[in-house]
C-alpha positions as a printed Julia matrix, in Angstrom:
675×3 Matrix{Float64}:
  -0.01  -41.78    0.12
   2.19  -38.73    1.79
   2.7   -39.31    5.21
   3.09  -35.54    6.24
   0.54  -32.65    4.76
   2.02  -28.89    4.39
  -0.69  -26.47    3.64
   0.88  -22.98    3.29
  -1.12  -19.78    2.02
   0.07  -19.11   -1.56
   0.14  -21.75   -4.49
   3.6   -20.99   -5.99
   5.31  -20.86   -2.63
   3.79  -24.21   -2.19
   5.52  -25.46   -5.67
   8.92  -24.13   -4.4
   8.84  -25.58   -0.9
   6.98  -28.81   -2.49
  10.66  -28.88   -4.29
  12.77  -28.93   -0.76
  10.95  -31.75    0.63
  10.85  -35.23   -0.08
   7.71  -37.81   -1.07
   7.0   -37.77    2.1
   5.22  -34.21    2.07
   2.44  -33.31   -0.12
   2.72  -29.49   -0.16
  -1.15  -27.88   -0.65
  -1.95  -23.89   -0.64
  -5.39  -22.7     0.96
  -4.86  -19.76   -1.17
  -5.36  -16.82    1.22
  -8.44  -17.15    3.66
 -10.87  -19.88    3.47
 -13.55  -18.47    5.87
 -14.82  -15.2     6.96
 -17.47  -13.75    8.75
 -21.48  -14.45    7.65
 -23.22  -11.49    6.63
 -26.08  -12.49    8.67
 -27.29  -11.61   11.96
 -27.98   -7.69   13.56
 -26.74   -5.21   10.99
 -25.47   -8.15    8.91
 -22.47   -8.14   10.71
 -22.61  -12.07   11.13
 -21.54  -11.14   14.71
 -23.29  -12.14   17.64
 -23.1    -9.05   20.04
 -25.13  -10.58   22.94
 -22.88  -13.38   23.12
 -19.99  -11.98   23.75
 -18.78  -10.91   20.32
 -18.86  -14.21   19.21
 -18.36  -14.64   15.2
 -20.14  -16.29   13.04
 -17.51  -17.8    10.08
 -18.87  -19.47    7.33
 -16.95  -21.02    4.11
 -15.81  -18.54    1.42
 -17.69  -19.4    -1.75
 -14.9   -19.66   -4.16
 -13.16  -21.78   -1.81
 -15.63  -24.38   -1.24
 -14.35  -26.58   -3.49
 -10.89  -26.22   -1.91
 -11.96  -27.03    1.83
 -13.53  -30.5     0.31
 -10.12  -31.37   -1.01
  -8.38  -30.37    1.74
 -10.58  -32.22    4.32
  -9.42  -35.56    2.03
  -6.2   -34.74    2.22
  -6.0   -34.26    5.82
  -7.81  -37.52    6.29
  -4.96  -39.35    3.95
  -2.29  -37.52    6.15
  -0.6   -38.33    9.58
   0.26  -35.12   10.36
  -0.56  -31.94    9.14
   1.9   -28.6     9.23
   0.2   -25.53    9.01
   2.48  -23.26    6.98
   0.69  -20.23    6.55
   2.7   -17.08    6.51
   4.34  -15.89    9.94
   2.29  -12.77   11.22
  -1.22  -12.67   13.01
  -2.99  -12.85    9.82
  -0.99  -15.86    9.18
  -2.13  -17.12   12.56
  -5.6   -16.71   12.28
  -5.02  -18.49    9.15
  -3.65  -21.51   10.29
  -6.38  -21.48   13.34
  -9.16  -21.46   10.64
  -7.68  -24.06    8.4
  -7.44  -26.37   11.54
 -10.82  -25.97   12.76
 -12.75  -25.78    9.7
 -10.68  -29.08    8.46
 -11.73  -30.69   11.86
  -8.01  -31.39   12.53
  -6.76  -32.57   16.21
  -4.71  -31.03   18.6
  -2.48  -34.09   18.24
  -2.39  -34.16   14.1
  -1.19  -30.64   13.57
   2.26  -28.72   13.92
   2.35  -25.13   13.25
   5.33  -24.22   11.31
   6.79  -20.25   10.6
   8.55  -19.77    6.86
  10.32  -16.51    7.5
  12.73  -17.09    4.35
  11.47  -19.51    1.64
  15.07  -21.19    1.05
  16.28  -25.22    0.82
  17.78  -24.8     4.93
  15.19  -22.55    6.8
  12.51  -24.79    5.22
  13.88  -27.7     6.68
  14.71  -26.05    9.48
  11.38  -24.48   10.26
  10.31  -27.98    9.57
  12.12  -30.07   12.6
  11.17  -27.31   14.56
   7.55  -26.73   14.81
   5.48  -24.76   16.96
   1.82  -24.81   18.01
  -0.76  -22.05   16.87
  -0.44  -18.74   19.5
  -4.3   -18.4    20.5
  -3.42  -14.4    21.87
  -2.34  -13.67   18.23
  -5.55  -15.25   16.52
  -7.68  -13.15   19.52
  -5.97  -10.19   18.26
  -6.18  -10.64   14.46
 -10.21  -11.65   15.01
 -11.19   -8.47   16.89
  -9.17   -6.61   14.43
 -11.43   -8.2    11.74
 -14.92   -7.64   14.1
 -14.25   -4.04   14.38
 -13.09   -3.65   11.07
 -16.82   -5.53   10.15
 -18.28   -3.2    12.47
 -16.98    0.01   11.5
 -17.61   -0.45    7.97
 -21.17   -1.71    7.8
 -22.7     0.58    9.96
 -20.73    3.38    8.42
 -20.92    2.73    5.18
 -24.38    2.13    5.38
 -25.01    4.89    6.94
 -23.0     7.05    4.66
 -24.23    5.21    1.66
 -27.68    6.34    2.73
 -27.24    9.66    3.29
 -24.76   11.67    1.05
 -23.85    9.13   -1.3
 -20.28    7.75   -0.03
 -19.25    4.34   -0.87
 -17.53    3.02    2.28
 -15.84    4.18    5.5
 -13.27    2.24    7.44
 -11.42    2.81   10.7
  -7.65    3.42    9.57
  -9.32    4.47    6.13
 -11.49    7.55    7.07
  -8.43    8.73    9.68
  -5.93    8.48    6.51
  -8.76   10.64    3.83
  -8.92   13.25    7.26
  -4.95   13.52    6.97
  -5.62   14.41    3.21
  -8.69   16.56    3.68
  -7.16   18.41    6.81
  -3.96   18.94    4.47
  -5.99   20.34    1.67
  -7.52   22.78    3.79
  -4.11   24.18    5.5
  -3.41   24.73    1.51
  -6.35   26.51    0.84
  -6.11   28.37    3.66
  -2.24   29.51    3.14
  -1.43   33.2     2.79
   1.75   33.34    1.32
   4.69   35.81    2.34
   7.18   38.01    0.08
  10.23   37.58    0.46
  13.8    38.48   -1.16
  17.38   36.87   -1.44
  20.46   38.33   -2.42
  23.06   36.69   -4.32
  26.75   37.42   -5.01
  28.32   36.24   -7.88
  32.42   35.6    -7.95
  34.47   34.1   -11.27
  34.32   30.75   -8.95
  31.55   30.16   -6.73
  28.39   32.26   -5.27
  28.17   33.57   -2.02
  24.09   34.49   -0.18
  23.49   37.22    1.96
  21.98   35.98    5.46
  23.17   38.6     8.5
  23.33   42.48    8.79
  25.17   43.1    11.68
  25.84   40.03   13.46
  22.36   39.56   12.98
  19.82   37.34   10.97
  18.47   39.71    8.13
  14.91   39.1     6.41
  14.53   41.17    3.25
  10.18   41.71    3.05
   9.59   43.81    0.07
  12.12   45.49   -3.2
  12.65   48.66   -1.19
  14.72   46.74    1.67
  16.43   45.05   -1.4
  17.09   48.46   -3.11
  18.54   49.71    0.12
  21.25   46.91    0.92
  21.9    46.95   -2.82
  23.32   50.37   -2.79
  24.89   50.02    0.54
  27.19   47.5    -1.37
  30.59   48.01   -2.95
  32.31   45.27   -5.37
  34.8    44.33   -2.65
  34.3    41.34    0.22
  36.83   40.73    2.81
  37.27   36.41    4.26
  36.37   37.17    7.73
  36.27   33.15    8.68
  37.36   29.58    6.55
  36.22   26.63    8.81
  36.52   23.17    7.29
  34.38   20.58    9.63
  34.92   16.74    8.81
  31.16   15.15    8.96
  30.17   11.77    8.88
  27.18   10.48    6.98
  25.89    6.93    8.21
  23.74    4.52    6.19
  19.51    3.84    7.47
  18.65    0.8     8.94
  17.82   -1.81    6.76
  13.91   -2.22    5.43
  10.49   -2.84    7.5
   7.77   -2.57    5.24
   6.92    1.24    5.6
  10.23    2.15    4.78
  10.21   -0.18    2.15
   6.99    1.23    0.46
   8.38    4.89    1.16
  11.26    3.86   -0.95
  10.22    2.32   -3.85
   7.61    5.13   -3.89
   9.95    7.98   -4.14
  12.94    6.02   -5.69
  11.26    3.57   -8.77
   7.94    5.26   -9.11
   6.1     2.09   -7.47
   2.93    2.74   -5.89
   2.75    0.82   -2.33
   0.32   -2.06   -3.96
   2.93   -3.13   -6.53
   6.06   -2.83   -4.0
   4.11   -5.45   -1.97
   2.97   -7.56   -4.87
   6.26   -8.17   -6.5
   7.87   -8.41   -2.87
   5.93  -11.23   -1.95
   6.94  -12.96   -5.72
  10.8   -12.07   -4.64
   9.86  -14.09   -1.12
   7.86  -16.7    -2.09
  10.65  -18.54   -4.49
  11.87  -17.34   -7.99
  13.3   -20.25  -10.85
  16.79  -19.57  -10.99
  17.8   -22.2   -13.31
  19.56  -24.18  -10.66
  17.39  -24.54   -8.13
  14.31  -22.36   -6.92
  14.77  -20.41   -4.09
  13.12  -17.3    -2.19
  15.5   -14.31   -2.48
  14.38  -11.55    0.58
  12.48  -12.74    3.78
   9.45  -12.62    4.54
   8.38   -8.67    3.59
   5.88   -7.86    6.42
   7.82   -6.65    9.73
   8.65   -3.5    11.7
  11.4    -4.9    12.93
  15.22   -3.58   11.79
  16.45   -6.51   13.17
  19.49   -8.46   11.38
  20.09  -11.97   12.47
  23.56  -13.05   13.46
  23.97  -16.28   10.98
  23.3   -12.69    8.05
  25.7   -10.6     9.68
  28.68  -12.67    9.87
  28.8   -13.66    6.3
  27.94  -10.33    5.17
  30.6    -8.57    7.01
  33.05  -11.17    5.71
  31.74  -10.53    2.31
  32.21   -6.53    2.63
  35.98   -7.33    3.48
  36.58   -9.47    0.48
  34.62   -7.46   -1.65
  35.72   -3.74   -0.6
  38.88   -4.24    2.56
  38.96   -3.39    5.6
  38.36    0.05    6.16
  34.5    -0.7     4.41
  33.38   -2.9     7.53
  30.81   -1.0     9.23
  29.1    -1.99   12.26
  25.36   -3.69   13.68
  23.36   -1.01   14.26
  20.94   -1.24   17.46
  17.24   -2.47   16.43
  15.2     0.66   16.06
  12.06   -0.15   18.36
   9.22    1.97   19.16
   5.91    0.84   21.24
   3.84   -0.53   17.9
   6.78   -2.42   16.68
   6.3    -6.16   16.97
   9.73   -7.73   15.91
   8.41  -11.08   15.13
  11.05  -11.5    13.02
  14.18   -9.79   11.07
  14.21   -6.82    8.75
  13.12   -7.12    4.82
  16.88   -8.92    3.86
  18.19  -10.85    0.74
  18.12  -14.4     1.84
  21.65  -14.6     0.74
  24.31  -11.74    0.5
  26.05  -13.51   -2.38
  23.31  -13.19   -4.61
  24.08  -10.01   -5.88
  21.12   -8.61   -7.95
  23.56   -8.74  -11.41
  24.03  -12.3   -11.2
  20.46  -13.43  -10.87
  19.13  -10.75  -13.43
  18.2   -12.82  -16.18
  15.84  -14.56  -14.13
  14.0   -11.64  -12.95
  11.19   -8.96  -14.33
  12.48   -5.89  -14.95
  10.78   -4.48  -11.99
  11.25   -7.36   -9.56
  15.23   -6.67  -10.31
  15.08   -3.38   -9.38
  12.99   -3.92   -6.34
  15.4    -6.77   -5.64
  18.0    -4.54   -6.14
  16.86   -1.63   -3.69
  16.43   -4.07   -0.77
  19.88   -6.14   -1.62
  21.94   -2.74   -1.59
  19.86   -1.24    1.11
  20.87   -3.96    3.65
  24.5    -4.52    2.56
  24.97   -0.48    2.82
  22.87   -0.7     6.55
  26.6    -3.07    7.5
  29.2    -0.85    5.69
  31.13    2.23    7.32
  29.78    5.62    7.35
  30.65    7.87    4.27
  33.0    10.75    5.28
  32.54   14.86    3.68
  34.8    17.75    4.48
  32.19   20.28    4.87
  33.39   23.72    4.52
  31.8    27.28    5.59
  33.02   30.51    4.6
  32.15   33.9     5.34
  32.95   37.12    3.49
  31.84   40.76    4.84
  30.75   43.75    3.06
  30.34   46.59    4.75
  27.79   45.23    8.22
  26.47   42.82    5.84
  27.79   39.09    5.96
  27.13   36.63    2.87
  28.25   32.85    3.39
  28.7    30.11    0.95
  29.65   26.24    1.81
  30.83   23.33   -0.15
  31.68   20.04    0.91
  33.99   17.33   -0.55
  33.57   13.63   -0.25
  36.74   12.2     1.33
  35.71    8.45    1.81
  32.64    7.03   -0.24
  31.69    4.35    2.73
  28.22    2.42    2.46
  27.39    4.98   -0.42
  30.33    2.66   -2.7
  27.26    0.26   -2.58
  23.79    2.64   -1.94
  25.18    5.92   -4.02
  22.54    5.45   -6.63
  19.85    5.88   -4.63
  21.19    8.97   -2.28
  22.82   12.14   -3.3
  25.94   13.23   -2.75
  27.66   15.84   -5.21
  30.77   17.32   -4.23
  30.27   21.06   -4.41
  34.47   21.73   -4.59
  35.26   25.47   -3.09
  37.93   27.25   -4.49
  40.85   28.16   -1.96
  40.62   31.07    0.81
  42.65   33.06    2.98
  41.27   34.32    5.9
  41.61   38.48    5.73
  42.15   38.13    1.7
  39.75   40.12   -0.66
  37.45   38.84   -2.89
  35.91   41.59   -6.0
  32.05   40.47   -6.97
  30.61   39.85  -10.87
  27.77   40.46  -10.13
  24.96   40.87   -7.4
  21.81   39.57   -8.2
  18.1    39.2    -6.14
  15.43   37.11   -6.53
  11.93   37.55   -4.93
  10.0    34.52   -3.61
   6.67   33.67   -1.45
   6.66   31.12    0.8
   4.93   27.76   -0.24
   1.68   26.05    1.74
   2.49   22.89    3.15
   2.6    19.85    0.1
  -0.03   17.4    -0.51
   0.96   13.73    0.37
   2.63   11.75   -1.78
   2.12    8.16   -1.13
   4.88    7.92    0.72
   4.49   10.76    2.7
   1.37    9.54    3.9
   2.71    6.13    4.75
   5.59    7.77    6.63
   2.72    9.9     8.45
   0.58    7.63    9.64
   3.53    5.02   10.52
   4.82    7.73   12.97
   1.71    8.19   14.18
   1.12    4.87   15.15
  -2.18    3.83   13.07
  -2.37    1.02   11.23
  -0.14   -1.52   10.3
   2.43   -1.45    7.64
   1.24   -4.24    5.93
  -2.28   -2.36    5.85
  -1.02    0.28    4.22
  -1.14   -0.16    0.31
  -4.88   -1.28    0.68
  -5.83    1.69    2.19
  -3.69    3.92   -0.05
  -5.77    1.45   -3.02
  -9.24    2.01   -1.23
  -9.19    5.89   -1.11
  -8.45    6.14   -4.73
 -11.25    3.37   -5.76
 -13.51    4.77   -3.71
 -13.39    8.6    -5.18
 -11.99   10.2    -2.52
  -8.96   11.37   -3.98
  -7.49   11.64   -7.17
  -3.8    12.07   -8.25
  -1.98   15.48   -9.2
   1.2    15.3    -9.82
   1.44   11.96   -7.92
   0.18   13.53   -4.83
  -3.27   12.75   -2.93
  -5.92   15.48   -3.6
  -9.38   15.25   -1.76
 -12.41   15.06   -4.46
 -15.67   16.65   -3.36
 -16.86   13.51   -1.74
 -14.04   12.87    0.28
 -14.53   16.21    1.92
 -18.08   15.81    2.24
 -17.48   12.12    3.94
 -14.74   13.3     6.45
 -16.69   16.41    7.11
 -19.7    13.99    7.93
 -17.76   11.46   10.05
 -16.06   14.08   11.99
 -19.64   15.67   12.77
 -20.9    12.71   14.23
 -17.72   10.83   14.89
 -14.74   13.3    16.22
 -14.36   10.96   19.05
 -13.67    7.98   17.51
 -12.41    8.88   13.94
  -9.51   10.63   14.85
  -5.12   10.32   15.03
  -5.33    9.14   19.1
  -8.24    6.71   19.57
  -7.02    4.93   16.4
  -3.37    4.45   17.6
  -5.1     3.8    21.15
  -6.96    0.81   19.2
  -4.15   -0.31   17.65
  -1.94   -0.79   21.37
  -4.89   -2.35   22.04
  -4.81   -5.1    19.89
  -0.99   -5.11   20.31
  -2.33   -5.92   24.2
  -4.73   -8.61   22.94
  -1.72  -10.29   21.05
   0.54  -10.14   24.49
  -2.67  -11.65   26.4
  -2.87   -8.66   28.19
  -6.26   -7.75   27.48
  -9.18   -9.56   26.73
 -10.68   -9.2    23.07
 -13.97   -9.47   23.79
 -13.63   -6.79   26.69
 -12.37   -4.02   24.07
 -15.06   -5.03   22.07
 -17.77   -4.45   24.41
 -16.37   -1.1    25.36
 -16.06    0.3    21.8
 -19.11   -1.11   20.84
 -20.68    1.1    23.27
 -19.49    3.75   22.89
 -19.23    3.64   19.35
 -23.45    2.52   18.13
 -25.32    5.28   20.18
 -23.71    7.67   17.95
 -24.64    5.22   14.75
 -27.79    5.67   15.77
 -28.22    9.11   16.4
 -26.21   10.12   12.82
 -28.84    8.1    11.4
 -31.26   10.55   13.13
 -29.31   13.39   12.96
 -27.32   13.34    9.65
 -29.08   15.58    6.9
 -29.47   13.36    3.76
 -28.15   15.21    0.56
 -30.43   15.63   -2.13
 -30.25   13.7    -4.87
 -29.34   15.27   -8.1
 -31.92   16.48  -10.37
 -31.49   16.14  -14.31
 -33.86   19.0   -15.39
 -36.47   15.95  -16.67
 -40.04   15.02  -15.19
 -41.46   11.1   -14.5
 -43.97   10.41  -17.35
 -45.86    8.19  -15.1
 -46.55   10.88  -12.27
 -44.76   14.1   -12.71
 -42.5    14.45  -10.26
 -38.7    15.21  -10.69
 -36.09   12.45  -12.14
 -33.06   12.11  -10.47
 -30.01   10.82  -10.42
 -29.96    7.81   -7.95
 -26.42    5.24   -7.05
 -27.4     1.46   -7.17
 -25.55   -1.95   -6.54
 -24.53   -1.44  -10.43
 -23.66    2.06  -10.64
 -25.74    5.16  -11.2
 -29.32    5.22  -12.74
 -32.63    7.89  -13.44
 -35.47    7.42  -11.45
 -38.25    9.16  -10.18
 -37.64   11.24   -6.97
 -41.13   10.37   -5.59
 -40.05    6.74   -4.83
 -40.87    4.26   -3.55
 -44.98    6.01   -3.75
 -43.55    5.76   -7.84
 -40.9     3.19   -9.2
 -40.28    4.48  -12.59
 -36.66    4.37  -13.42
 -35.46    5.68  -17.02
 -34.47    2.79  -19.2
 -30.98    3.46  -20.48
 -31.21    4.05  -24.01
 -27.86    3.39  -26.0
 -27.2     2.35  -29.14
 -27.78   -1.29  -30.42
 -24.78   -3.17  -31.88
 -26.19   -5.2   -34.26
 -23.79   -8.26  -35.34
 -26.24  -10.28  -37.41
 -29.18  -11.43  -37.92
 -31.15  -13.84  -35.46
 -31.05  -17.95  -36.54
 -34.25  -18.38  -34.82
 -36.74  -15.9   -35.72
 -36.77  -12.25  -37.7
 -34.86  -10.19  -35.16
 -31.48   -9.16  -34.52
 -28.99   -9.97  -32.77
 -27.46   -7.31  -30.73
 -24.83   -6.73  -28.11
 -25.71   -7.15  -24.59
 -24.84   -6.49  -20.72
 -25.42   -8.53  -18.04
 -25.99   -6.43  -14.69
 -22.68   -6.64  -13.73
 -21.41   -5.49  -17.19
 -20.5    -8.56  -18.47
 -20.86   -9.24  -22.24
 -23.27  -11.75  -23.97
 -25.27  -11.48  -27.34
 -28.85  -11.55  -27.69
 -31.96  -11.3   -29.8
 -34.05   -7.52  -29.97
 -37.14   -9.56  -29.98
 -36.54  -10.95  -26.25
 -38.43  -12.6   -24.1
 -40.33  -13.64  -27.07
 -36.81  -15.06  -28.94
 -34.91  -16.57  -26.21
 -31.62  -16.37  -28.22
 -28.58  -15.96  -25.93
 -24.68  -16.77  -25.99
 -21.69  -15.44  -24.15
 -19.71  -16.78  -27.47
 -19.71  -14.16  -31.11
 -22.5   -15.38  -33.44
 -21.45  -15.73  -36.57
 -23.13  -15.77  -40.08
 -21.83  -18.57  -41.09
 -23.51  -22.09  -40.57
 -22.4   -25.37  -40.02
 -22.07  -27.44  -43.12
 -22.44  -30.56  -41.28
 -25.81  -29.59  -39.49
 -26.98  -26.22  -40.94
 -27.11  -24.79  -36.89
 -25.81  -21.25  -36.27
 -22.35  -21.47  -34.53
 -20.13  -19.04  -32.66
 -16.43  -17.61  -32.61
 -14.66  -18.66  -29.68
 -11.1   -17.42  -29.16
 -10.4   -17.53  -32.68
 -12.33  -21.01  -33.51
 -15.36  -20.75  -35.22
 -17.47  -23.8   -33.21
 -20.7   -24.97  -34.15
 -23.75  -24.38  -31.22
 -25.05  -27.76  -31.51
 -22.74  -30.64  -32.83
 -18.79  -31.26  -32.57
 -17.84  -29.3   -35.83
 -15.26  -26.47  -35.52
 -12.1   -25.11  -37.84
  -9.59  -22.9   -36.9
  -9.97  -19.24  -38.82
């Protein structure tokens, strides 16, 4: 019997830290969540509003099972260290496990993994904490008004024009697209003309008549300063400037999913996934072993016992003159800094020497962070930039080049930053210079670009809404929900997503918007600080925000359904299109007076015919779209399998039997051969 019970969120960080510990600890994962709020009560919200906001959890179904187990082992155990992972949603996950477990004050220690590696489990270990109560507050109104905001407005949306769901950071994220689209569509765009003059060694751009700024609108302008030219320039001014180019703070997890956007193609969901893989503990022959903290923070933080080694490291590894310096932690009023910056848990892993245990992707993902932080200690890079300026006539053109001089953090980060040399020829101030060639080129100014993903997780970062960790759902949500589609891997508003935000901001300007949302989210910041009181902010968004439920349901003009050109045979009125729990479906517009809906007809896909009577057996759906095979003639043949009939029968009982991953099985006795 273990002594000591570790329940921690995810099952393989539980086999990795189950390897750092002796028989003493029985390591357990709750897998996520195992409660949530009912669905019962007003609205469904399983919330009890007249009580103070008080919620209603009840087990998760799939993890019934797992709460029965866990109650045993937590009645085997002396102790029990709640390991779930070290943020509020961590909290509130630990707080649930304890009380839905029944577990005392005195039996539990609350324990904080921020790197998943042999010492800092140990560590964390011998020095436990108890749960923070302010953080759980914080994390359970988040999830009441999340519950709040989406039922009623997805009902109500649902009911009237046909929109799946609406959220509160989601519907202000689709407005950032929609209001986007609409600056595009909107855009006038503006002529304009450059003027380019070519030498045997570099190029030189016309940008002052005069002494002054010159904007060339139309081909007459251009025609004009063309002819005013001759083929000879005189080197008015050579300035050479020495610039320094620092490396970026190491990763939080915006910058993180901005990165791996824009620099490996990875969409925000699939940064996260294969970052919580690199933290939770990867088999690397020797021993098992998380390789980057944990990967949800806003904090650039670096810890000391990192620093030190890693500066050492950059001295063996590159001299002296590569030792950079600790930059200040970049802190805004929605950073948290619970804990350090997305790091390698070890600066001598380098990403080369662990490849072979690694996915393709998680090494490059590895990679990025690895260099990103080692770079973040290392000297700044060093250019020689240099301007010159050559006159003809009143007009001026320029042209500038720079040369790297020292390579700095970019010996390490280069890959993922340009830096070409563009290498000037030499000049002499007062010299002459005789033109190729002069060339001009019209253009039109551009509207402002669609987001990218991580444009619009930079955006709404800097604008304070949301939470980086939140941020790959709701890019995930958008897209499943129709709103947007892709173009070029940018975010473009479908017809529905205008016609939701349009709706919401009708009704809902006041509350769906940039401000109250980062208002909300200082808030909850406030809750987590004990500053405010949870159910307080409840009460006062809940009333300001349900009159106007109530009067969009009143007010909100519900948009017809769609017609298909057909009539109900049953009483004559127009079939349309209708969405259901299962996806779209005909019906009769004069519902519910008339509940004919159109049976879908498709073809049958006959695989044989039926063992028990003269029909056939056909391929089937469930409601959900699952696949199962049954007889035409049903109900009156009650033939049904989720397994392939086959034509074949069994030769040691003469019943039909079935394929089942590639063994034929007989439906009735033990009989079955491989095929």
């Amino acid at each position: 019997m273990s002594k000591h019970l570790v329940i921690v969120e995810s099952p393989s960080k539980s086999k990795t830290i189950g390897k750092y510990l002796g028989d003493e600890f029985k390591v357990v994962s709750s897998k996520g969540h195992i409660r949530d709020l009912a669905t019962t009560g007003k609205f469904g919200l399983g919330v009890d509003i007249e009580d103070g906001f008080k919620p209603n959890y009840i087990p998760i179904t799939r993890q019934k099972k797992l709460i029965t187990s866990l109650k045993k082992d937590v009645k085997e155990s002396d102790i029990v260290y709640l390991a779930s992972d070290p943020d509020r949603e961590g909290e509130a996950i630990a707080w649930h496990l304890k009380d839905a477990l029944g577990i005392k004050d005195d039996k539990y220690k609350r324990v904080l993994f921020h790197e998943i590696t042999h010492d800092k489990v140990i560590d964390a270990i011998k020095n436990p904490t108890v749960i923070d109560d302010n953080l759980v507050r914080s994390q359970e109104t988040r999830r009441i008004l999340d519950r709040i905001i989406g039922f009623r407005l997805s009902k109500l949306l649902q009911n009237k024009i046909g929109a799946k769901s609406a959220g509160r950071v989601q519907s202000v994220a689709l407005k950032l697209i929609v209001d986007r689209e609409r600056e595009i569509d909107v855009f006038n765009p503006e002529e304009y003309w450059t003027i380019t003059s070519h030498f045997s060694d570099f190029d030189s751009d016309l940008f002052q008549y005069k002494n002054e700024d010159i904007k060339l609108e139309n081909k007459e302008e251009v025609d004009k300063v063309l002819s005013e030219l001759t083929d000879s320039y005189n080197v008015s001014s050579v300035s050479t400037k020495p610039k320094k180019k620092n490396s970026k703070f190491p990763f939080i997890t915006s910058t993180l999913q901005q990165e791996a956007s824009t620099k490996l193609g990875f969409p925000a969901k699939k940064t996260m996934s294969i970052a919580q893989k690199l933290y939770e503990g990867i088999d690397l022959g020797s021993e098992t072993a998380g390789l980057i903290t944990y990967m949800r923070t806003d904090s650039t933080r670096l810890s000391d016992e990192f620093i030190n080694p890693t500066l050492a490291y950059i001295k063996s590894n590159f001299g002296d003159k590569y030792i950079g310096y600790v930059k200040n932690s970049k802190k805004s009023d929605n950073v948290q800094d619970a804990h350090e910056a997305i790091r390698p848990t070890s600066i001598n892993r380098d990403p080369l020497t662990i490849k072979q245990y690694l996915t393709s992707d998680e090494f490059k993902l590895y990679s990025l962070i690895y260099k990103r932080t080692l770079a973040s200690l290392m000297a700044s890079a060093s250019v020689n930039q240099t301007t010159v300026i050559l006159n003809n006539g009143d007009y001026s053109f320029k042209t500038t080049g720079q040369v790297l001089v020292f390579d700095g953090y970019l010996k390490v980060y280069g890959d993922y930053e340009s830096s070409e040399d563009k290498i000037l020829p030499a000049f002499t101030e007062g010299e002459d210079k005789a033109t190729n060639d002069v060339s001009s080129e019209q253009h039109f100014t551009k509207p402002p670009a669609r987001y990218s993903e991580a444009k619009l997780i930079k955006e709404l970062e800097e604008l304070g809404i949301g939470r980086p960790s939140t941020y790959a759902t709701i890019m995930d949500t958008i897209r499943s929900r129709g709103y947007v589609v892709m173009e070029d891997k940018k975010f473009k508003p479908t017809d529905i997503g205008i016609i939701t935000t349009d709706k919401l901001q009708e009704f809902f300007s006041d509350l769906i918007n940039v401000e109250y949302t980062r208002n909300m989210e200082n808030d909850l910041d406030e809750i987590a600080d004990g500053k405010l009181v949870w159910n307080k902010v409840l009460k006062d968004f809940y009333e300001l925000f349900e009159p106007r439920v109530k009067n969009a349901f009143d007010g909100m003009e519900k948009k017809e359904a769609e017609k298909t050109g057909e009539v109900c045979p049953e009483c004559g009125s127009d079939l349309v299109v209708r969405k259901g729990r299962y996806g779209e479906f005909v019906a009769c517009s004069n519902y519910p007076e008339c509940k004919y809906i159109k049976k879908e007809e498709k073809e049958e896909k006959v695989i044989m015919d039926c063992p028990l009577c003269d029909g056939k057996i056909i391929e089937k759906n469930t409601r959900r779209g699952k696949v199962f095979y049954g007889c035409n003639h049903y109900p009156k043949c009650k033939f049904a399998s989720w397994d392939l009939p086959v034509e074949e029968k069994c030769p040691e009982c003469g019943k039909y039997m079935v394929n089942k991953n590639g063994v034929i099985k007989c439906s009735e006795c033990d009989y079955k051969k491989e095929i």
